[in-house]
N, C-alpha and C positions, 0 to 999 in steps of 0.2 A: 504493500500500500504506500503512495504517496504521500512525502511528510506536508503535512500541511502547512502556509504560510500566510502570514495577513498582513497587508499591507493596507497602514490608509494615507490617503494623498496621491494615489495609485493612478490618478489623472494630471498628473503633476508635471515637471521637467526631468525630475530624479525619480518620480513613482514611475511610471512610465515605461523606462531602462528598466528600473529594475524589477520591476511584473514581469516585463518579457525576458529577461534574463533567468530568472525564476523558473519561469515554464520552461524554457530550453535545457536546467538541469534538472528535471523531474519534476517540481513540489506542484502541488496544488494549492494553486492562489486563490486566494478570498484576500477581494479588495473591499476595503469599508469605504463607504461613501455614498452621499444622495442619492448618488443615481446609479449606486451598485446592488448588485443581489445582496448582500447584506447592510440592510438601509443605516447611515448612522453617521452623525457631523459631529465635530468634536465638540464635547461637552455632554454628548448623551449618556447615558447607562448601556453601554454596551450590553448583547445579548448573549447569557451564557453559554448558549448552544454555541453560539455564534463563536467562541473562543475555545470551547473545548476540543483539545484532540491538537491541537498546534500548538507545531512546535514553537514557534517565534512571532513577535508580533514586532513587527518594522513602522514607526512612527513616523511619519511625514508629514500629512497634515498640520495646518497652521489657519489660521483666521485672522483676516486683516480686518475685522469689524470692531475688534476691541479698542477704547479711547488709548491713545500713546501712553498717559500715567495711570490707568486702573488698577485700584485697590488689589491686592492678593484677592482675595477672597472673590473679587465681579472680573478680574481676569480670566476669560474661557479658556483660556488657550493652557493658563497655569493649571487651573483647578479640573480642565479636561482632560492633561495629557495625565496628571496625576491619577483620575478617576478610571483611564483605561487601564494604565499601568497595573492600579488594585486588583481590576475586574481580572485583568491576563493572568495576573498570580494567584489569585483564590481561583479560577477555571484550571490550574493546573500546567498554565504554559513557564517555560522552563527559561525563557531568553523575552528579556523586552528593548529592541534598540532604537535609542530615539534621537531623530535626526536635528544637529544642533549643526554651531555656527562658529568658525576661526573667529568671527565679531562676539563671542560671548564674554561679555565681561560686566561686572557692577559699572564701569566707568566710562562704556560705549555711549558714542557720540549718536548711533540709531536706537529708536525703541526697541529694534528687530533685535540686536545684541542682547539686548538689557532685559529683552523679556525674557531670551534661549536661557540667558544664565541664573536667573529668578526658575525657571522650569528646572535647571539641573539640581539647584540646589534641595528644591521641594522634592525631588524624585529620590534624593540621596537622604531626605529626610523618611521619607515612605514607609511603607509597610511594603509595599514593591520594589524598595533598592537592591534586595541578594538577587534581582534578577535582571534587574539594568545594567544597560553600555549605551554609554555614551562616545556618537560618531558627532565629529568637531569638523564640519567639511569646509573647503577650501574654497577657492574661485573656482566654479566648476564650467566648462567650456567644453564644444565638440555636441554632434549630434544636430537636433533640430535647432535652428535660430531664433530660440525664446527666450523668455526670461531677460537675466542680467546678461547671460555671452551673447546673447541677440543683439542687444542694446549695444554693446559693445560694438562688436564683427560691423553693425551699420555704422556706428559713430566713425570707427576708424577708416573704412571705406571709404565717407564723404566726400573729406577733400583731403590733399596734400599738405593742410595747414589745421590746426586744429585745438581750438579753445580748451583747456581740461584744469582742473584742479588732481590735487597730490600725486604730481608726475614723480614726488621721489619715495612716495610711500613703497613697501614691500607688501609685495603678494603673492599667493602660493598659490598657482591653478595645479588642476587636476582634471579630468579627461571624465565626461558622464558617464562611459564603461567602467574604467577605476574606481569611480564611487560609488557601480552599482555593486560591481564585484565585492567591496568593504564590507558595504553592508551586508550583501549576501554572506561572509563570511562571518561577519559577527553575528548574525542569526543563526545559525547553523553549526560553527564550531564550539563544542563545551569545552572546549580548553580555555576558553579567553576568558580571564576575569571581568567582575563586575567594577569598571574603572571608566575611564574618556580616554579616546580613541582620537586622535589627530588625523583626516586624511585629506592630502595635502604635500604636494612637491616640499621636498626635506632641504631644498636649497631655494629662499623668496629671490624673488628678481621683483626688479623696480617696477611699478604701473607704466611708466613712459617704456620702458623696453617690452613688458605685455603687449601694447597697443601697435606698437612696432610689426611685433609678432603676427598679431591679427592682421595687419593691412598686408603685410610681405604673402602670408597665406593667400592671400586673395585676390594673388598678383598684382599688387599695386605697387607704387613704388615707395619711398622711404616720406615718412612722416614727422611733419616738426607741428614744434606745439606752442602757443602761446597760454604761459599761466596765469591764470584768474586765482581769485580769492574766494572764500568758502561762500561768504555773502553775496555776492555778486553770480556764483554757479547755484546759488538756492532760488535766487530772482529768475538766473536763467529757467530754474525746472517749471516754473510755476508759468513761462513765457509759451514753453513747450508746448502746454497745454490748450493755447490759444491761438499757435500758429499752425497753419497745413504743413503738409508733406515735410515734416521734422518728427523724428521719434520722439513719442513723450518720455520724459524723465522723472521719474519717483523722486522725490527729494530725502526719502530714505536710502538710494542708492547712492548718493551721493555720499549722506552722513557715513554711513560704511563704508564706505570708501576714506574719505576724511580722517577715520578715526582706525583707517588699518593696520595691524601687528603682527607681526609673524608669531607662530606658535610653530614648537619643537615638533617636530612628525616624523623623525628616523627612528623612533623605539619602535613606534605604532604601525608604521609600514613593514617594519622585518618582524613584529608577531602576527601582523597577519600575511606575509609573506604577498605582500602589492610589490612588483618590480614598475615604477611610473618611467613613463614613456615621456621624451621630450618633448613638450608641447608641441616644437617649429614640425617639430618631424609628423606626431600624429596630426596637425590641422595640413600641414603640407598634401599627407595622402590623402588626407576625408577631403578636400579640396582639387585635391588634382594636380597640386603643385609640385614641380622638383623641390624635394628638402634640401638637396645636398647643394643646388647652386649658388645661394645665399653665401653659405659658410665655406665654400670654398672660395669663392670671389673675396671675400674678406680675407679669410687666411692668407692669398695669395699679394695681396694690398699689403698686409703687415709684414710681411716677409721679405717686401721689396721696402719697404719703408727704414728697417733693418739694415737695410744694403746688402739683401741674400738674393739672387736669382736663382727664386726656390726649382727645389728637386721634387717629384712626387712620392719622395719619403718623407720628406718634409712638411709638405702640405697634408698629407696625412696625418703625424704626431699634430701636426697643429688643432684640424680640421673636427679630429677625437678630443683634442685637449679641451676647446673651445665650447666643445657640448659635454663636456664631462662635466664642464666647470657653468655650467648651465649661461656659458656666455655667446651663446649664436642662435639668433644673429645677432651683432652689439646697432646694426642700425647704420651701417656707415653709408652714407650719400655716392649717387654713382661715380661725382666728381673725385672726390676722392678716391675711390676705387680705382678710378682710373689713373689718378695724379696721385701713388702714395704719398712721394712727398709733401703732402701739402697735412699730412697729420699730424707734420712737428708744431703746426697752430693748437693741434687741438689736446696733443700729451700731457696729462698732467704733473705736477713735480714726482717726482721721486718717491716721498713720502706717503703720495696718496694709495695706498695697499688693497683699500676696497674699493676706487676706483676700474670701470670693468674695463676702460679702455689701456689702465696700464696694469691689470692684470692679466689684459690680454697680449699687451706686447711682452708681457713677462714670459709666456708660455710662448711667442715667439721666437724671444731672445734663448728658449731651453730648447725650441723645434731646432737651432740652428746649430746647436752645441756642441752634437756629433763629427758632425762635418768640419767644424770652423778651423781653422787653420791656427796652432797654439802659436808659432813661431813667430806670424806678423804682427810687426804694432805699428801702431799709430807714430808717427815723427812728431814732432815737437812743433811743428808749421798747424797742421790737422790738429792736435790738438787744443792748439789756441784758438783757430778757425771754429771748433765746436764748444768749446766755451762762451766762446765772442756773440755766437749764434746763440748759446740755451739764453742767455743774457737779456738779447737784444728780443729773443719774443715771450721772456717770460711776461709782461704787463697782459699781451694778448692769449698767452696760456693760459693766465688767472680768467680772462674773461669769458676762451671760447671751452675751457677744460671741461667745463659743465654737460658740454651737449651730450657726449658719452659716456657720460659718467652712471 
């Protein structure tokens, strides 16, 4: 007999995947929902027929009808996912995961944060905690174009130029297979404690190199941004709403974004044994695109920029270096692709270690390492010449250092 599974929000962005994921490895799905065979919106008294005999109850559902500060107690969303939680563990079910948010914190700038982490806490407070996990999801992107990666994929598309707030924040996507697969794992394997679950790329990369990402997938070319301030992209949401043919913007998408933080997700991915795929790479094929030309036209740019007239050993330690190091694509303009040298404007000092453009020539300067010739040096003419030079453009390296960063 097939294990049974319930999933609600099963009409969702992530319910959706992961129903059909579901069926594909055997289980029988019971989705809860309005307008499902087992009728039920969050807040109801679940039916105990309705829970007995499954195995795991997968939590997605969420209600945007509740006021932004409501009380514990007239919050549905708290006092809902708590009441299904109970009903799962008095019916006997054995695993209850309930789908939260890398935005979960007391101090998140969205209600949407602030409510996940009010649910965590009441769920760990429960008579239902020995049987929760909590999954802590990511940016999630890939598949249909809904949701936030919808919103996104069109924003970045638009134009070549493009208005944005917290282009240096950090954010950890992850792929809507990956997180269905999570959770399907954390419903179904009894080895995993009852704790929180990160899922979510283990290395964040900036929002301006995400959005990059997005437009390169889409064949477009390289994307620059002009930064707005938190107040002025809130008025923008609210503009959205009134003008055609422009995606509306939530002005909670915004706040989450604004108030994003990386959380740790290397423990969580090697217990549940998630190998995540590089973004450029999976939207590259779900799109149609060569992954590999990006980063190799880069590679090849920095190598010559070096003063290497790279070897195809080379371009390869780089090309692996550079997506190991979740740094490809870094973004670089075709001009410059073409014109390496003209990246000594944009190199930053020395110093700068998390800088991706100079930890990208860093992993250069190692592609080139084997080969270099130990014997030659530099004369005393050449090195005063590259001196004379880091000199005379560092005012403009302070300025343009930022673009790749």
């Amino acid at each position: 007999m097939a294990p049974r599974l319930i999933i609600t929000g099963s009409t969702g962005y992530i319910g959706t995947r992961l129903a059909a994921l579901a069926r594909e490895r055997g289980f029988d799905v019971v989705e809860f929902g309005r307008r499902s065979e087992a009728k039920w919106r969050i807040g109801d008294e679940p039916a105990a027929s309705d829970l007995e005999g499954a195995a795991a109850v997968v939590h997605l559902a969420h209600s945007w009808a509740t006021g932004p500060e409501a009380a514990e107690e007239s919050n549905i969303n708290i006092s809902g996912t708590v009441k299904l939680a109970e009903a799962a563990k008095a019916a006997g079910v054995s695993r209850f995961v309930f789908a939260s948010s890398t935005s979960s914190r007391p101090e998140a700038l969205n209600v949407y944060g602030r409510t996940k982490f009010r649910i965590e806490q009441h769920l760990a407070a429960s008579a239902a905690a020995p049987i929760v996990r909590i999954a802590r999801i990511g940016l999630v992107y890939g598949g249909p174009r809904t949701a936030m990666y919808g919103l996104m994929a069109k924003l970045s598309a638009l134009s070549p130029l493009l208005p944005m707030i917290g282009l240096s924040r950090k954010v950890q996507p992850i792929h809507l297979d990956e997180v269905a697969a999570g959770l399907l794992t954390l419903a179904t394997d009894e080895s995993q404690p009852p704790r929180a679950f990160v899922l979510a790329q283990e290395r964040p990369i900036s929002f301006a190199a995400w959005l990059r990402i997005l437009r390169r997938s889409q064949g477009k070319g390289n994307l620059h941004f002009i930064p707005i301030p938190l107040t002025a992209a809130l008025l923008a949401c609210r503009m959205t709403k009134l003008l055609p043919l422009i995606p509306t913007v939530d002005p909670e998408r915004v706040l989450g974004l604004a108030g994003a933080t990386p959380m740790e997700s290397g423990e969580s991915l090697r217990l549940l044994k998630l190998h995540l795929v590089d973004p450029l790479v999976m939207l590259s094929a779900e799109l149609g695109q060569k992954s590999g030309e990006p980063s190799q036209s880069e590679a090849k740019a920095l190598l010559q920029y070096l003063g290497s007239a790279p070897t195809e050993m080379q371009l390869q330690r780089l090309s692996e270096g550079l997506r190991r190091e979740g740094l490809a694509p870094l973004g670089l303009s075709p001009t410059l692709i073409k014109h390496p040298r003209l990246l000594a404007l944009f190199e930053p000092p020395a110093n700068r270690t998390q800088h991706r453009l100079a930890r990208a020539l860093y992993l250069a300067d190692l592609a080139i390492e084997p080969e270099r010739q130990r014997d030659k040096k530099a004369g005393l003419f050449n090195a005063i010449l590259t001196i004379s030079g880091d000199v005379l453009l560092l005012p403009l390296r302070a300025l343009l250092a930022g673009r790749y960063r």
